[in-house]
N, CA, C and O of each residue as an XYZ file, in Angstrom:
392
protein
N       2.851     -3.004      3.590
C       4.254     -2.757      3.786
C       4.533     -1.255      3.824
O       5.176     -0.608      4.650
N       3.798     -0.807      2.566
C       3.827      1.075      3.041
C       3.560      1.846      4.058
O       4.097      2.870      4.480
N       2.442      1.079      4.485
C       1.981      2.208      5.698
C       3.051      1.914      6.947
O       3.738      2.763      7.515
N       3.000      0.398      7.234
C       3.763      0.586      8.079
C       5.357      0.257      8.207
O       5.918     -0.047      9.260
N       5.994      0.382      6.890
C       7.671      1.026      6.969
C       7.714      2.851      7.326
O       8.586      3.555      7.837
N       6.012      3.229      6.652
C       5.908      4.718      6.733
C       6.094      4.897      8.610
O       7.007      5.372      9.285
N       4.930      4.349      8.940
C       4.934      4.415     10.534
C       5.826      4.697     11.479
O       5.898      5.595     12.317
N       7.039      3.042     10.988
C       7.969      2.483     11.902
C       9.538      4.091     11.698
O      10.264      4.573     12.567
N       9.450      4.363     10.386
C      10.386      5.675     10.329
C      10.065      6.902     10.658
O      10.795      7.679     11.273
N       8.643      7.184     10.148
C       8.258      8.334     10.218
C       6.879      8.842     10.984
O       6.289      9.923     11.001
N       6.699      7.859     11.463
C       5.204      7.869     12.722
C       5.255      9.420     13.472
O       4.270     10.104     13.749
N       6.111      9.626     13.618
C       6.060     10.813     14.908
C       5.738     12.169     13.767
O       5.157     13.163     14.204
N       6.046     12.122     12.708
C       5.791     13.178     11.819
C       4.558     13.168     10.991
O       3.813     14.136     10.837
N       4.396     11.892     10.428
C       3.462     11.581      9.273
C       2.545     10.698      9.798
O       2.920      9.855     10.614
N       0.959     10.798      9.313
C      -0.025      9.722      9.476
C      -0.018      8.880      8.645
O      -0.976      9.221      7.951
N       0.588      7.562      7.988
C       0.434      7.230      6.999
C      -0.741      6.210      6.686
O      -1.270      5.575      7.599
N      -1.159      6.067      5.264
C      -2.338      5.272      5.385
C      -1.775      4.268      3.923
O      -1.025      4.686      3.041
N      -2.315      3.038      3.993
C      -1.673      1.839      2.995
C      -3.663      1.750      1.940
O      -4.544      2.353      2.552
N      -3.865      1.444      1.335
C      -4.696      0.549      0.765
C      -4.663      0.519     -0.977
O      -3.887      1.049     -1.772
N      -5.675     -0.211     -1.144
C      -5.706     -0.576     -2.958
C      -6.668     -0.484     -3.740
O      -7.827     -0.282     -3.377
N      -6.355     -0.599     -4.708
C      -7.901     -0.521     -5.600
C      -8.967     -1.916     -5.709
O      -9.985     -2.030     -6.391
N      -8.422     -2.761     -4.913
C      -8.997     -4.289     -4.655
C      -8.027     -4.588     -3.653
O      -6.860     -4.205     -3.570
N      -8.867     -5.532     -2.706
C      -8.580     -6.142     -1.215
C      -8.301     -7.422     -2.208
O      -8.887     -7.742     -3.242
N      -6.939     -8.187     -1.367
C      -6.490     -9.026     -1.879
C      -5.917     -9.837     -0.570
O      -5.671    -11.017     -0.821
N      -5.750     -9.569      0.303
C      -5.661    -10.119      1.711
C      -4.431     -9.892      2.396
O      -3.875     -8.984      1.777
N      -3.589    -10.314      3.534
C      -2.469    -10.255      3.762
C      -1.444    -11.532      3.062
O      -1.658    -12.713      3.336
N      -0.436    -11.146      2.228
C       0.186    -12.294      2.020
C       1.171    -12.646      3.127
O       1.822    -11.883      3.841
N       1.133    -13.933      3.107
C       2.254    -14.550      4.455
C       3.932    -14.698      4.369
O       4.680    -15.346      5.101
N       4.195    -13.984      3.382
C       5.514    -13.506      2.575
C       5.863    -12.310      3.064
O       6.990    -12.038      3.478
N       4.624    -11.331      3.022
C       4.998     -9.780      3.067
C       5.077     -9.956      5.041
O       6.039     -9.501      5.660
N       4.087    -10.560      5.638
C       4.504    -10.696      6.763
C       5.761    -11.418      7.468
O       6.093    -11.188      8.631
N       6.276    -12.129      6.792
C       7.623    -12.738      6.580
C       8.895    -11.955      6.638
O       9.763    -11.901      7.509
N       8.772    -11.343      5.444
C       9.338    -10.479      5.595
C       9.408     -8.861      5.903
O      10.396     -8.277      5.456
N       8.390     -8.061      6.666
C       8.387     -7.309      7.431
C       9.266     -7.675      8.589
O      10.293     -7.091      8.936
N       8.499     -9.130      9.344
C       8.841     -9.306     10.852
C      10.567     -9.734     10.449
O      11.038    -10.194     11.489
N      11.636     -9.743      9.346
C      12.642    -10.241      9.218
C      13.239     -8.434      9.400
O      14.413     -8.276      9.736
N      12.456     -7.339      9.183
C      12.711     -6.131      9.466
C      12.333     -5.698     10.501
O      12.558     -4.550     10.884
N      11.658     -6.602     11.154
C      11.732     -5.942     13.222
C      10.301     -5.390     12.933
O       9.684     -5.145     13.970
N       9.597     -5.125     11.734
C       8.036     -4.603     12.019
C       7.159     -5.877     11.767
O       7.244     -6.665     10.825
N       6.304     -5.894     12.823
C       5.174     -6.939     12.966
C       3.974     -6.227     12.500
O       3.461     -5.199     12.941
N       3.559     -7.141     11.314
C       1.687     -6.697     10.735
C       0.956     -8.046     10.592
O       0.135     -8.109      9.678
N       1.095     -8.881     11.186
C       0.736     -9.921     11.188
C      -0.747     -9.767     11.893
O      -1.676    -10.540     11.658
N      -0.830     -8.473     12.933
C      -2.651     -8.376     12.912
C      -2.980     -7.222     11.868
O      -3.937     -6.494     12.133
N      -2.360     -7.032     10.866
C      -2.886     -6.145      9.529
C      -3.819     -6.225      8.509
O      -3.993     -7.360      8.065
N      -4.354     -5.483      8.102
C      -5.557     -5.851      7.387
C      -5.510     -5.760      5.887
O      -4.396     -5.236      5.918
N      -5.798     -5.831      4.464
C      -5.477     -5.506      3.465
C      -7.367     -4.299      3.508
O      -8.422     -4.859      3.805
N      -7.342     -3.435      3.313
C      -8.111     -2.347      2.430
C      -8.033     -1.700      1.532
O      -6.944     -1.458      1.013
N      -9.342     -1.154      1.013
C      -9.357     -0.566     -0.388
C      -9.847      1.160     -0.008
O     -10.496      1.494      0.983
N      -9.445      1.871     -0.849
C      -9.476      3.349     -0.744
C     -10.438      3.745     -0.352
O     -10.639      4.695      0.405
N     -11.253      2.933     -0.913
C     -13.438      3.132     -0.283
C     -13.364      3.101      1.255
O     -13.988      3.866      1.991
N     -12.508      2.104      1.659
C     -12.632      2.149      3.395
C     -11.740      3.157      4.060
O     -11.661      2.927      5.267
N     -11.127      4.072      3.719
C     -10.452      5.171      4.471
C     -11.064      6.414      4.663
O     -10.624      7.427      5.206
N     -12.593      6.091      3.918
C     -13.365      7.136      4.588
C     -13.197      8.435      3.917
O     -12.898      8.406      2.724
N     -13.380      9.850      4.648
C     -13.276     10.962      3.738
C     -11.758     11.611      4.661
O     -11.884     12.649      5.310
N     -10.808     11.101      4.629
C      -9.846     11.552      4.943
C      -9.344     12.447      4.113
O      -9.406     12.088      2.938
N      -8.759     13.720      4.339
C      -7.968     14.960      3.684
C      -6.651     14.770      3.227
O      -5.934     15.649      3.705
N      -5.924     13.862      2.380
C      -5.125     13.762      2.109
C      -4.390     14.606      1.684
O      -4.882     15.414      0.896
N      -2.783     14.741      2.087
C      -1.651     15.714      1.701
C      -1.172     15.769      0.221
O      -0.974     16.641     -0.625
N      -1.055     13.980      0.352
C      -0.010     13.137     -0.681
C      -1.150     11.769     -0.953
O      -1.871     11.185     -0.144
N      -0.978     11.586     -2.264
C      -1.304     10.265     -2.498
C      -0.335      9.665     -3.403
O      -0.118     10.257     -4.460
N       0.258      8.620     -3.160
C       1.183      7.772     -4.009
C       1.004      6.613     -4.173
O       1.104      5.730     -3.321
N       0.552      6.442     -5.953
C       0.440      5.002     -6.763
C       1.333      4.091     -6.891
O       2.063      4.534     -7.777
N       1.762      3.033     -6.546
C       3.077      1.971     -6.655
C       2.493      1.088     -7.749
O       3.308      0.169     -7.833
N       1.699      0.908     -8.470
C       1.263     -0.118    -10.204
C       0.747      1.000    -11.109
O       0.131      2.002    -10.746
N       0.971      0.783    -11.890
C       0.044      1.333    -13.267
C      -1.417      1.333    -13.217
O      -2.057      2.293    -13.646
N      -2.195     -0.112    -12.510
C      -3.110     -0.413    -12.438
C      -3.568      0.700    -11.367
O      -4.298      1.609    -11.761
N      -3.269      0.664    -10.389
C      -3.375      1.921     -9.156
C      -3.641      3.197    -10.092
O      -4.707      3.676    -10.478
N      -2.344      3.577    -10.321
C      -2.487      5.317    -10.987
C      -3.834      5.233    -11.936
O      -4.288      6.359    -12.140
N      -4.451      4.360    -12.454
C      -5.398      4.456    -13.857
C      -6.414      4.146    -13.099
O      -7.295      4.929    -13.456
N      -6.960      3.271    -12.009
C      -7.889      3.111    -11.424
C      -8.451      4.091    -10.283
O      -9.639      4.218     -9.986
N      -7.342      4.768     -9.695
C      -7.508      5.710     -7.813
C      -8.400      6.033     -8.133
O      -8.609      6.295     -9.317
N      -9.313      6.148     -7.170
C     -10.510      7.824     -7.208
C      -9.812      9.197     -7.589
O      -8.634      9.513     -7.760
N     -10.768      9.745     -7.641
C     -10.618     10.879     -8.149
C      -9.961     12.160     -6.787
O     -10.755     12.556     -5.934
N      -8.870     12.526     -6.788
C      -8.870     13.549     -5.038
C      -8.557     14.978     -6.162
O      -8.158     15.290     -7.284
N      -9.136     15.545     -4.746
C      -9.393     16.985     -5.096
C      -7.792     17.510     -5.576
O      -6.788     16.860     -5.284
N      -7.754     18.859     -6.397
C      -6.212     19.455     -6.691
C      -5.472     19.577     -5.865
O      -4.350     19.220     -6.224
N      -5.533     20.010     -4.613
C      -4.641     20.169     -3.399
C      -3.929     19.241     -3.035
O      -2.907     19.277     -2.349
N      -4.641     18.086     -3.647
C      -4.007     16.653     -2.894
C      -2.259     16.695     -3.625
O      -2.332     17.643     -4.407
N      -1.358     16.342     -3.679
C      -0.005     16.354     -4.485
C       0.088     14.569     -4.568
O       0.149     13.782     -3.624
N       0.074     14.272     -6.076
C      -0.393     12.978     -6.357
C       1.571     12.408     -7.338
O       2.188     12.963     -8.247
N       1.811     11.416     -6.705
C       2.975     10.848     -7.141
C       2.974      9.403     -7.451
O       2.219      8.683     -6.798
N       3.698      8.910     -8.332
C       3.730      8.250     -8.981
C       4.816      6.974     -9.198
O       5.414      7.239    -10.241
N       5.288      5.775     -8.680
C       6.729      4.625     -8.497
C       5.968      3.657     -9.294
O       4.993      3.148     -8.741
N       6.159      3.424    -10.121
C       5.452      1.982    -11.161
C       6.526      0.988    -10.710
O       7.732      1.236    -10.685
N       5.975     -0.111    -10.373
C       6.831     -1.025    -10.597
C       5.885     -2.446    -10.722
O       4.678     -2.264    -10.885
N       6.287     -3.576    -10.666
C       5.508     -4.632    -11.058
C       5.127     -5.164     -9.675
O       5.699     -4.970     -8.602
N       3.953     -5.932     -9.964
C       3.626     -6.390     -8.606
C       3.853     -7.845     -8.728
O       3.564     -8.669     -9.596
N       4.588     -7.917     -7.350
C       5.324     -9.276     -7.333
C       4.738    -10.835     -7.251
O       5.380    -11.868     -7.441
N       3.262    -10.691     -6.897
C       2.971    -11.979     -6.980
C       2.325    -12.049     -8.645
O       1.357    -12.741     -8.959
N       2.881    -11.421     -9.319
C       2.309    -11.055    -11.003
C       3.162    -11.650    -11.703
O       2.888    -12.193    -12.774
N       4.623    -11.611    -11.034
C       5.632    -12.416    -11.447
C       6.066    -13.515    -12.288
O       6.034    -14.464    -11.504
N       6.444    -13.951    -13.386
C       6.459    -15.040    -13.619
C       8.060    -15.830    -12.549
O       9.248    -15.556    -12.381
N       7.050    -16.899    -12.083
C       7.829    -17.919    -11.689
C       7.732    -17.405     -9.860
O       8.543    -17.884     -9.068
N       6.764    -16.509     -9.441
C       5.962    -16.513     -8.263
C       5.194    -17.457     -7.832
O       4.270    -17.546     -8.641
N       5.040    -18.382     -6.811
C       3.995    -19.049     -6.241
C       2.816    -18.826     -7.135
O       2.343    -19.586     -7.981
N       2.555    -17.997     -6.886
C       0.951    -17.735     -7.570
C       0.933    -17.787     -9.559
O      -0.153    -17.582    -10.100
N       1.724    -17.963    -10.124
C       2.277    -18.040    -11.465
C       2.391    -19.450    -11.952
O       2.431    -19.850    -13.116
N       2.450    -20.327    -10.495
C       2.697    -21.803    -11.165
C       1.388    -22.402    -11.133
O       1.219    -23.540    -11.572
């Protein structure tokens, strides 16, 4: 959903890149509701930080707790930020909860 809300606003400025500290797949919710926002990722992939290769990152930004305590390690230059919030299929009373 990050990379490409990043894309669909800010593509012409920014490269953005999405992944996690574990591949967990595409959920058919998040594609649900993307395409209810006019962006289609329905050929999207879920990846983990290991597969983006040795890219030079500007910015890196953690969205779980689990993220910020797990990322690799990026060099000082990188400017590293931080949005905790809960992850939703963690939910109680989520599909995946019952």
């Amino acid at each position: 959903m990050a990379e490409a809300s990043a894309r669909e606003l800010h593509g012409d400025v920014i490269e953005p890149y999405s992944a996690g500290v574990e591949r967990h797949g595409l959920d058919p919710r998040t594609v649900q509701v993307m395409s209810e926002a006019g962006i289609d990722i329905s050929g999207n992939e879920s990846k983990t930080v290991d597969q983006l290769g040795m890219i030079d990152f500007d910015y890196v930004i953690t969205l779980c707790d689990n993220a910020r305590e797990t990322c690799p390690w990026f060099p000082a230059s990188v400017a590293l930020a931080h949005r905790g919030f809960d992850d939703p299929p963690a939910l109680e009373g989520s599909p995946e909860a019952e």
